[in-house]
C-alpha positions as CSV (number, residue, x, y, z in Angstrom):
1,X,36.0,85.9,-25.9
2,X,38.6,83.4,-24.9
3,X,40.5,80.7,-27.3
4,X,38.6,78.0,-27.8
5,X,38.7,75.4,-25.4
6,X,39.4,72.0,-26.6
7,X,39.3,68.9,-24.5
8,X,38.5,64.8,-24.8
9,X,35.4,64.8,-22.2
10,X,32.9,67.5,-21.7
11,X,31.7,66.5,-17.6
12,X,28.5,68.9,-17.0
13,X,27.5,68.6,-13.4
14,X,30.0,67.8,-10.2
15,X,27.5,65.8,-8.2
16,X,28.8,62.6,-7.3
17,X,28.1,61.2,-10.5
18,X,30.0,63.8,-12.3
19,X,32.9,63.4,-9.9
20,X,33.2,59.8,-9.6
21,X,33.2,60.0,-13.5
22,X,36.1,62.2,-13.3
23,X,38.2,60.1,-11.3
24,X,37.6,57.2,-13.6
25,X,39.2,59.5,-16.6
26,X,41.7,60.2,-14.5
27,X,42.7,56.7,-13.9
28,X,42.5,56.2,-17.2
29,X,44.4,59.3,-18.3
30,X,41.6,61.0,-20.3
31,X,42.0,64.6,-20.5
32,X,38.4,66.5,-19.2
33,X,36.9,69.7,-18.1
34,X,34.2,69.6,-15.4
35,X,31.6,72.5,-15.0
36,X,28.9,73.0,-12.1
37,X,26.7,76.1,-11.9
38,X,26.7,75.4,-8.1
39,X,29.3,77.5,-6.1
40,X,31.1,74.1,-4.3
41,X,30.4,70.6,-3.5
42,X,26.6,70.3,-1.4
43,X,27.1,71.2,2.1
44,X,23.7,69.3,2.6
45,X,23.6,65.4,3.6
46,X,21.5,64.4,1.0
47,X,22.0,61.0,-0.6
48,X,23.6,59.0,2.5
49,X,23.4,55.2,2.0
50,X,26.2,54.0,-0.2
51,X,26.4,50.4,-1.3
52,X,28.8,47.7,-1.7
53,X,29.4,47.9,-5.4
54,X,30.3,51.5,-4.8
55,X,32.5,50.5,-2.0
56,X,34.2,47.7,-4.4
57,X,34.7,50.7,-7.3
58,X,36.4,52.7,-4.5
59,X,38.9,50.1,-3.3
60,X,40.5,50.4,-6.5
61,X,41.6,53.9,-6.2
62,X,42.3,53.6,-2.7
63,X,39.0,55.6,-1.5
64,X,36.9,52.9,0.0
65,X,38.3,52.8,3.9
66,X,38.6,56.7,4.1
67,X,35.0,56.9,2.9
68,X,34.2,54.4,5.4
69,X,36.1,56.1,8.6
70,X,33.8,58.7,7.5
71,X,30.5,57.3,7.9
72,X,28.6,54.2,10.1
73,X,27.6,51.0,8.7
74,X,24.2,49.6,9.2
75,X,24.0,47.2,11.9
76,X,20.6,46.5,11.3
77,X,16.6,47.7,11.6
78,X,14.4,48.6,14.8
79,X,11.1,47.9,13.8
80,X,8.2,49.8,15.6
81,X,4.6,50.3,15.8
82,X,1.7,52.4,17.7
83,X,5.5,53.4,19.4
84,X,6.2,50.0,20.6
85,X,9.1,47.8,19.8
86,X,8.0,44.8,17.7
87,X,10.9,43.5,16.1
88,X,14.9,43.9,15.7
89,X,16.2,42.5,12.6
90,X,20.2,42.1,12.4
91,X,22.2,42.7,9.1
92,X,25.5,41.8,10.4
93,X,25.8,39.1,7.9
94,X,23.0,39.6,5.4
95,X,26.1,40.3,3.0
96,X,29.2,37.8,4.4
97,X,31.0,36.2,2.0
98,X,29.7,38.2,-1.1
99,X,31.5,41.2,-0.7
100,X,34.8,42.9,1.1
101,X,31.6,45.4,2.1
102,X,29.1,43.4,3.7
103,X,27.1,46.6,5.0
104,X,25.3,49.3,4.0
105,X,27.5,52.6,4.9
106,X,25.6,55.5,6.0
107,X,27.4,59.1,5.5
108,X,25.8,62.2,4.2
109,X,26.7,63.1,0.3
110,X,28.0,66.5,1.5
111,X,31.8,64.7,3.0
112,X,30.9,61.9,-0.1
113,X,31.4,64.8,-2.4
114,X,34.2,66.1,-0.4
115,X,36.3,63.1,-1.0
116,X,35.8,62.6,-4.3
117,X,36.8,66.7,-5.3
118,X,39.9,65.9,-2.8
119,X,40.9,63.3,-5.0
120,X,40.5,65.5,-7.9
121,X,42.7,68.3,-7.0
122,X,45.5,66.1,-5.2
123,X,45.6,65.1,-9.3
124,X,46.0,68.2,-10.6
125,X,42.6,68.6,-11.4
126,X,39.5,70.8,-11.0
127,X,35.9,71.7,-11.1
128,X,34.5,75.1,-12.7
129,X,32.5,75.8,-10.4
130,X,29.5,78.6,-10.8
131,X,30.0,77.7,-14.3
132,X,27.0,77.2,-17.0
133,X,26.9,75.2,-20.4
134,X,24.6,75.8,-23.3
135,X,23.7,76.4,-26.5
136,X,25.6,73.3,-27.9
137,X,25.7,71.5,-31.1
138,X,27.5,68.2,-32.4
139,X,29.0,66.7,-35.9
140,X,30.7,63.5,-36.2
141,X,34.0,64.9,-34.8
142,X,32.4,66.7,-31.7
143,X,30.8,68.8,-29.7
144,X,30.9,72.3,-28.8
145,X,29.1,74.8,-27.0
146,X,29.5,77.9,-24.2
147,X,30.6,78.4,-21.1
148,X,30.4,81.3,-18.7
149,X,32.0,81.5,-15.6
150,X,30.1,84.0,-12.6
151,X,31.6,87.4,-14.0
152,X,29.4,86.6,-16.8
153,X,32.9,85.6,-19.1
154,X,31.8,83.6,-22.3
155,X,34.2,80.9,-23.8
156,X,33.6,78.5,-26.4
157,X,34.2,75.0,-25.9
158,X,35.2,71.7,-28.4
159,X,34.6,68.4,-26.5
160,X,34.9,64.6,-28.3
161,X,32.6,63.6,-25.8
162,X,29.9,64.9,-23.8
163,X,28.2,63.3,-20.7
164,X,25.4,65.1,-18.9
165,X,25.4,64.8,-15.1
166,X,23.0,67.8,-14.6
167,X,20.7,66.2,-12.8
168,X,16.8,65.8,-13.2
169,X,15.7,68.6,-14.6
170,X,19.1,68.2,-17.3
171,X,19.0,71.0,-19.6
172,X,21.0,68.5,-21.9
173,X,19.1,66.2,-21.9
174,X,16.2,68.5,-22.9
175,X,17.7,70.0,-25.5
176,X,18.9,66.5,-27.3
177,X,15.2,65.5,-27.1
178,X,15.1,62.8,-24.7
179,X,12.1,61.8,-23.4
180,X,11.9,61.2,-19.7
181,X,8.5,59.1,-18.9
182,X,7.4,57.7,-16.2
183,X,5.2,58.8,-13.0
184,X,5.2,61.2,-10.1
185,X,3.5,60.2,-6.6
186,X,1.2,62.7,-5.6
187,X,2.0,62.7,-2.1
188,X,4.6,65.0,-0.6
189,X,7.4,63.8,1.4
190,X,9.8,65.3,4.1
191,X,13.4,65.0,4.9
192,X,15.4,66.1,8.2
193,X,18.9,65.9,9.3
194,X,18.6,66.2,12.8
195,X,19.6,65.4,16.3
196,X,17.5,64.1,18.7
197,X,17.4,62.5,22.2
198,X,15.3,59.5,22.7
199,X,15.3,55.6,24.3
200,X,16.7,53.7,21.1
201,X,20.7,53.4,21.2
202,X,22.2,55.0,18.0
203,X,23.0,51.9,16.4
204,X,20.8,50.6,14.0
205,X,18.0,52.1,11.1
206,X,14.8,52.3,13.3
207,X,11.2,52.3,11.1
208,X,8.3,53.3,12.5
209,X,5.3,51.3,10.5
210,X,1.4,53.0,10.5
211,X,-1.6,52.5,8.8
212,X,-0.3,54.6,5.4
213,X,3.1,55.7,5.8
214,X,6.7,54.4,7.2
215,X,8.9,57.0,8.8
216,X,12.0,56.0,9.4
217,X,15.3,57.1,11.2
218,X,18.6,56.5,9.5
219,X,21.7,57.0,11.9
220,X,23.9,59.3,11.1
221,X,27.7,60.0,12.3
222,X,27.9,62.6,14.9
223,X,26.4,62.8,18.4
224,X,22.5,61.6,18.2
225,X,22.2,62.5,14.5
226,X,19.5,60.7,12.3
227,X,18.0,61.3,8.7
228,X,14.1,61.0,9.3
229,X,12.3,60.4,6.2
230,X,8.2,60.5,6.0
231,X,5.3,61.3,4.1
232,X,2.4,63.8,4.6
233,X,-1.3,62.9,4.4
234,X,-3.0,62.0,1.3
235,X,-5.2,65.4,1.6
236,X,-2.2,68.1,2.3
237,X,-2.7,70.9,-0.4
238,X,1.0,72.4,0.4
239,X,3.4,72.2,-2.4
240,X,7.1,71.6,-2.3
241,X,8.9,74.0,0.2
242,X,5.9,76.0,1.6
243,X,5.4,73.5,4.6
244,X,7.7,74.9,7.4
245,X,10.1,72.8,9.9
246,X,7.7,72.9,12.9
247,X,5.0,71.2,10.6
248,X,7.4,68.4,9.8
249,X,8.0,67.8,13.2
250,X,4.5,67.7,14.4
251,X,4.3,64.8,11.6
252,X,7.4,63.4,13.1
253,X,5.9,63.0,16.5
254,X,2.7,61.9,15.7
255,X,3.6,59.3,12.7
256,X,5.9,58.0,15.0
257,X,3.9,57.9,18.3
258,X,7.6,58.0,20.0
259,X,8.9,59.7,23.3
260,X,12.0,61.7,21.5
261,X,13.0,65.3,21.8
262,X,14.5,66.9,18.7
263,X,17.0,69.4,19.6
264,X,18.8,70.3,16.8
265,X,17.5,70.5,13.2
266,X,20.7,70.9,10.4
267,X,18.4,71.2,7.8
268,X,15.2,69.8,6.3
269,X,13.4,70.0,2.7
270,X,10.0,68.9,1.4
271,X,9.5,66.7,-2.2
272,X,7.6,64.4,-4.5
273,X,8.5,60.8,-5.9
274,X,9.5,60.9,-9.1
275,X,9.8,57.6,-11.0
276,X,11.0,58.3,-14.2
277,X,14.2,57.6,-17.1
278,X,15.0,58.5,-20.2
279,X,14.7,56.4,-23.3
280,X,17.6,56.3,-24.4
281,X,21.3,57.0,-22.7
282,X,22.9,58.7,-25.6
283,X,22.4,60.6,-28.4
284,X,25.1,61.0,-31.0
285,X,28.7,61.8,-29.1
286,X,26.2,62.8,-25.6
287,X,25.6,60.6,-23.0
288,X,23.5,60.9,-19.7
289,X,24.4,59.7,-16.4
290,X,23.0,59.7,-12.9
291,X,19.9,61.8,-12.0
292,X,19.8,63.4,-16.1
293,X,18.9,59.5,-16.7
294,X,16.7,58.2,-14.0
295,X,14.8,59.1,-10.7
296,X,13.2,57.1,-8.5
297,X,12.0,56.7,-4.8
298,X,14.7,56.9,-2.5
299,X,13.8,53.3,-0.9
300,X,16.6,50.9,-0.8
301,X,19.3,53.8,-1.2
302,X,19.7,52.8,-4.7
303,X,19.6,56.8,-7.3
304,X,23.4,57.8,-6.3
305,X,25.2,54.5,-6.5
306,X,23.5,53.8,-10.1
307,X,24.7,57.1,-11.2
308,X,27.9,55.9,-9.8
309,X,28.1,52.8,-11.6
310,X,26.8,54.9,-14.6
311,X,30.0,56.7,-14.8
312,X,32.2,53.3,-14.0
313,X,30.9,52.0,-17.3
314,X,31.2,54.7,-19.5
315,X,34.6,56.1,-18.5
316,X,36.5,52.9,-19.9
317,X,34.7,52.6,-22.9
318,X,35.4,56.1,-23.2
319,X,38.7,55.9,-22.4
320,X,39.2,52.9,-25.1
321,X,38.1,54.4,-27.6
322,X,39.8,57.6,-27.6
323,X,43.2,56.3,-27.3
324,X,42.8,54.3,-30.9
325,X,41.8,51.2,-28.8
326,X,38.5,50.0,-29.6
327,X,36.3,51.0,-32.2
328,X,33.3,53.9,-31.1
329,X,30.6,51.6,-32.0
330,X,31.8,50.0,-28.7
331,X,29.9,53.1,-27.0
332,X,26.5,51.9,-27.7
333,X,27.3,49.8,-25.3
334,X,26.3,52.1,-22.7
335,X,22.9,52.8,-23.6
336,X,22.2,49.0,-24.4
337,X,23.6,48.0,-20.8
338,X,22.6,50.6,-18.7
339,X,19.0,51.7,-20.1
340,X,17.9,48.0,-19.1
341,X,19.5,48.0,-15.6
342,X,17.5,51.5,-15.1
343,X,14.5,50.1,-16.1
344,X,14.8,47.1,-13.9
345,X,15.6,49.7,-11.1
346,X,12.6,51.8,-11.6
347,X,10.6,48.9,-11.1
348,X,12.4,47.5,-8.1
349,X,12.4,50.8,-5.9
350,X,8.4,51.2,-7.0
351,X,7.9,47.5,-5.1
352,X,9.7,48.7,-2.7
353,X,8.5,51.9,-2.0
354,X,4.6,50.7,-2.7
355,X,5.3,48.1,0.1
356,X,6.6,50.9,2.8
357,X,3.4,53.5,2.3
358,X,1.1,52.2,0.2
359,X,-2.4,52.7,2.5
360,X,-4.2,49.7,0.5
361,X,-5.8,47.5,3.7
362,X,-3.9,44.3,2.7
363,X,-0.4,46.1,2.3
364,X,-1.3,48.3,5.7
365,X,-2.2,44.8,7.8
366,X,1.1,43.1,6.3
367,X,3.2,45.8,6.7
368,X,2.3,46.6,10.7
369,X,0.9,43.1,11.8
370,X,2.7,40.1,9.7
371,X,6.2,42.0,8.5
372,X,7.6,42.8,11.8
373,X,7.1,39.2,13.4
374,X,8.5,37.4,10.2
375,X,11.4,39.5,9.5
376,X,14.1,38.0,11.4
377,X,13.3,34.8,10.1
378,X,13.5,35.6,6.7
379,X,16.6,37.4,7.0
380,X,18.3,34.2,9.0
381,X,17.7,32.5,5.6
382,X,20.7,31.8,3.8
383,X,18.0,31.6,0.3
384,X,16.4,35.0,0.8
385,X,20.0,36.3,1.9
386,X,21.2,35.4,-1.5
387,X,18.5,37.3,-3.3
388,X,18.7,40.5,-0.7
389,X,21.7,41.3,0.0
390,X,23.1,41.2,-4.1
391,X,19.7,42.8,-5.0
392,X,20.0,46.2,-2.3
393,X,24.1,46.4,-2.5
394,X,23.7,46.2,-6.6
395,X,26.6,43.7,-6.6
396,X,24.1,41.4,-8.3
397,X,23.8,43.8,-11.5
398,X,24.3,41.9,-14.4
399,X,25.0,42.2,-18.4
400,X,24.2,38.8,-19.5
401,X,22.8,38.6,-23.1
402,X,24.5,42.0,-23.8
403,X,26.7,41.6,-26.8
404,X,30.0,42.0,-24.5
405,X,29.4,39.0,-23.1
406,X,30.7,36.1,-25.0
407,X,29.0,33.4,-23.6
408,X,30.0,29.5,-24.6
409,X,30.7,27.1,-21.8
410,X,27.4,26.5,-20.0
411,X,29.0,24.1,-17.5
412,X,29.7,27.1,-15.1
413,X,27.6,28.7,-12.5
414,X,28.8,32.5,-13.3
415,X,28.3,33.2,-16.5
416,X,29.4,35.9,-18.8
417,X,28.4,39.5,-17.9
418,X,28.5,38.8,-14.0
419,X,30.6,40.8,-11.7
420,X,33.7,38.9,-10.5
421,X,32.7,36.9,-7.9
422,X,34.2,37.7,-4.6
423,X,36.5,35.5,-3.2
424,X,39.7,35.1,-1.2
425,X,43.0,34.2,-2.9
426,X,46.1,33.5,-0.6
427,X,44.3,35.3,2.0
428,X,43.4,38.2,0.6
429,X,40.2,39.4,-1.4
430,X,40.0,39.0,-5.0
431,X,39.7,42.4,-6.0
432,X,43.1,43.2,-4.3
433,X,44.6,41.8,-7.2
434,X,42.6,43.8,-9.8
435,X,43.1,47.4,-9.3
436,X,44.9,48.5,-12.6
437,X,42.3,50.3,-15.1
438,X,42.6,47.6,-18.1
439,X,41.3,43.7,-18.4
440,X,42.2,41.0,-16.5
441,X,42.8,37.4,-17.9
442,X,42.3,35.3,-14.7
443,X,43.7,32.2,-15.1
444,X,42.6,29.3,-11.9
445,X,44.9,26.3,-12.0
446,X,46.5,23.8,-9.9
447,X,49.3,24.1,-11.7
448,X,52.4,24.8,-10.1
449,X,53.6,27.7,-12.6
450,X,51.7,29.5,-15.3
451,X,51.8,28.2,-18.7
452,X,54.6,30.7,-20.2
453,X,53.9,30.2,-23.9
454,X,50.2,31.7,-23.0
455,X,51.1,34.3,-21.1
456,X,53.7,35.6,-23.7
457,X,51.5,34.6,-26.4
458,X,49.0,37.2,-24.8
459,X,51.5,39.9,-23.7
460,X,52.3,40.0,-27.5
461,X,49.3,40.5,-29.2
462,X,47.8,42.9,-26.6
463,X,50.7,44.6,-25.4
464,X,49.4,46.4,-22.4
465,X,45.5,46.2,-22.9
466,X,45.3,43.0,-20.7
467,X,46.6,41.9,-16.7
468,X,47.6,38.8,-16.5
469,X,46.6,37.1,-13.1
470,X,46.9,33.2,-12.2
471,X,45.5,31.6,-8.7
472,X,45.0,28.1,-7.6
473,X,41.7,26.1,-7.7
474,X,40.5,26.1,-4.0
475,X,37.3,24.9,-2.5
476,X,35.9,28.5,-2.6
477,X,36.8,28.8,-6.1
478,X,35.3,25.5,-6.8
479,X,32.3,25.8,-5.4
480,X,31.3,29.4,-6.5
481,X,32.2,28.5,-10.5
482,X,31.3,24.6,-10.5
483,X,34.6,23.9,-11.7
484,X,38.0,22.2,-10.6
485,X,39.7,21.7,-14.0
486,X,41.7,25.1,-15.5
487,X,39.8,27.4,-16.7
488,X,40.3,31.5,-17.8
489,X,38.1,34.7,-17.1
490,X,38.3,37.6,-19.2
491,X,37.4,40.6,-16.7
492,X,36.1,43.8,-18.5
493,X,37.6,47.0,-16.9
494,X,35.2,47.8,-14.6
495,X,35.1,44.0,-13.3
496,X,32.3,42.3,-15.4
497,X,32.8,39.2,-17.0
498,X,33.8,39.5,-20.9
499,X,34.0,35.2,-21.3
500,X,34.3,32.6,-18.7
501,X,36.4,29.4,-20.5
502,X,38.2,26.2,-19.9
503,X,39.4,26.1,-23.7
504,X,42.9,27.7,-24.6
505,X,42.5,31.6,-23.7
506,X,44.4,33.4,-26.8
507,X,42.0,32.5,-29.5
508,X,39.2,33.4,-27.6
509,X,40.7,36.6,-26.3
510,X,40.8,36.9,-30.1
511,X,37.4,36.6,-30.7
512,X,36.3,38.3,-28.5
513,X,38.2,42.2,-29.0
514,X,37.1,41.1,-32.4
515,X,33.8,42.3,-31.1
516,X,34.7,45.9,-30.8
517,X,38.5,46.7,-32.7
């Protein structure tokens, strides 16, 4: 057998959760080894919808607008029924003003991936792919287990940290004990990447609405490609992948009741809703991310960009506390922030979901007869805009009440454990000016230069833990925070709000690393 292999992070799994973690350690310069069983990144399209947030964590490394060029943003939704037109709901500017990424981006997970491993080797990096990890144990100094690569070579391994990004059925999180409650929907559902020819213009999500099911078609990049999504009858005794393509189709055609001619199938696969998540999202020095955490229905486009955001909180607690900066107890922040978003997520995606298929007679009438004629007006208000759009593009996630979140002032409208607000500053978004992997002390004043003593006041005692940033008071800023006197924002890493104060910033920047040193 090999020497030992001895690294900080342990990544096991390079879906897009376990690549977009990677990146983060490489920003922060955290030394990891990545292993897949798989062979390469999915050709499959998979998870397609990415949302804003994720589009906000990719502007920082520079990955956003190539992702984009890759992939269509939702314009908005075609709604049909008995094969008729009923409604056409626009989405251009659900999101305006709330986020450089106002849209929903459609492109299939299998370039997603792609551009995430890219960024991984262009730094010197790399997955271990058709690699497997087991038999593992942990102490208080680490944990260590086996790999073996495909010719069946065994190597032993020595992690600080492990995070578990194998998916649903995680072995990890199987072997730590987990549990991983919840509830499976007994109907089966089908999925097809396909092209099709057909009256609609490839331009917008079109959803076809029936008395029990939705099916809907999800444009895709590429000449008259869509991702349909449906459900089978109630009665259909077929288990997952038994049910062949030309028994899809026939439910295609007749859930849809619409003209269309499917030409070209790219592939297709059969499934059940799981809604389920673990108790807990670590265990010792092992931590679970993505899919190994939580599963849900895939309505709203929500499962990858949590596991996403997983991974963008973890990484700089990570990071923090193996380079001597913070104190490990700041890791149980994970589980306490992220167990209670994924709980709240379960439970949105199961409204959701209910309201799109649920054959109750009530749900049924609203969904074909009231839904389609109200939707554009509830979409053209500006109050149910502010609840959508933050809600579906998980820009609204918050961490208030979580104990990094030093709340005092209650005079402002964002509070402590928000994400940054977006806003525009000399022209140019806000998050332009935060792209380096530490905190940011935002400083808004009208005065003409920043208060020196402060800044060097700050710059001594924290040395190169903290950003400095200062930017006027405008209207915008005015109005989104309540506030036109000075004030100061402590931004977390990964953008949250640490303390929002108008009192003298060093003693509470003080108080709060207190929290965690």
């Amino acid at each position: 057998m090999a020497a030992t292999l001895k690294t900080d992070v342990l990544i096991v799994g390079a879906g897009p959760t376990g690549l977009a973690l990677a990146i983060q350690l490489i920003r922060y310069g955290i030394d990891f080894v990545i292993v897949d069983k798989k062979e390469g990144t999915t050709p499959y399209s998979k998870a397609i919808g990415v949302q804003a947030r994720t589009l906000e964590i990719y502007q920082q490394i520079d990955l956003a607008d190539r992702l984009i060029d890759m992939g269509l943003p939702a314009q908005g939704v075609r709604l049909l029924e008995g094969g008729e037109q009923r409604a056409e709901v626009s989405l251009a500017n659900l999101g305006q003003g709330k986020s450089p990424y106002p849209f929903l981006l459609i492109v299939e997970q299998g370039q997603h991936e792609r551009l995430l491993y890219e960024f991984i080797k262009s730094h010197g990096q790399d997955v271990r792919w058709q690699t497997t990890f087991g038999g593992f144990s942990q102490n208080d100094a680490a944990v260590a287990g086996t790999i073996v690569n495909v010719n069946g070579e065994e190597q032993r391994i020595e992690a600080k940290y492990l995070v578990a990004c194998d998916g649903p059925k995680s072995g990890i999180r199987h072997h730590l004990g987990l549990t991983f409650e919840g509830s499976t929907l007994e109907r089966l559902f089908y999925v097809a990447d396909v092209q099709i020819k057909w009256a609609f213009p490839h331009d917008m999500l079109t959803a076809c609405l029936a008395k029990d099911q939705s099916t809907a078609f999800f444009p895709m990049p590429g000449e008259d490609r869509y991702r349909i999504v449906g459900v089978f009858p109630e009665d259909t005794e077929k288990k997952e992948g038994e049910i062949p393509y030309e028994e899809i189709k026939r439910q295609i055609l007749g859930d849809s009741q619409v003209d269309l001619d499917i030409y070209q199938v790219n592939w297709f696969s059969t499934y059940k809703v799981h809604s389920r998540r673990v108790n807990k999202f670590s265990e010792g020095r092992c931590f679970l991310a993505g899919d190994a955490a939580h599963i849900h229905s895939p309505a709203g486009a929500q499962g990858m960009n949590t596991g996403i955001q997983d991974g963008y909180n973890l990484a700089w607690k990570l990071a923090l506390v193996l380079r001597g900066e913070a104190d490990p107890r700041l890791l149980e922040t994970y589980n306490e922030e992220r167990v209670e978003i994924a709980k709240r997520l379960l439970e949105t995606t199961d409204r959701m979901f209910d309201l799109l298929v649920n054959p109750a007679w009530l749900l049924s009438f609203i969904r074909r007869n009231i839904f389609p004629h109200v939707a554009n007006f509830l979409v053209g208000l500006d109050s149910v805009n502010q609840f959508i759009f933050p809600l579906i593009s998980q820009t609204g996630i918050t961490y208030r009440d979580r104990s990094l979140s030093k709340n005092g002032d209650t005079e402002f409208e964002v509070k402590a454990g928000d994400r940054m607000p977006y806003l525009l500053v000399d022209g140019k978004g806000v998050y332009d000016w935060l792209h380096a992997p530490k905190f940011h002390l935002v400083t808004f004043s009208n005065e003409a230069e920043p208060d020196q003593a402060t800044s060097a006041g700050v710059e001594s005692e924290f040395g190169g833990l903290i950003d400095q940033q200062a930017f006027p008071i405008n209207e915008q800023v005015s109005e989104i925070f309540g506030m036109d006197k000075p004030f100061h924002i402590l931004l977390r890493p990964d953008n949250y709000i640490g303390f929002v104060s108008a009192e003298a910033p060093l003693p509470e920047l003080q108080s709060y690393f207190r929290r965690f040193a």
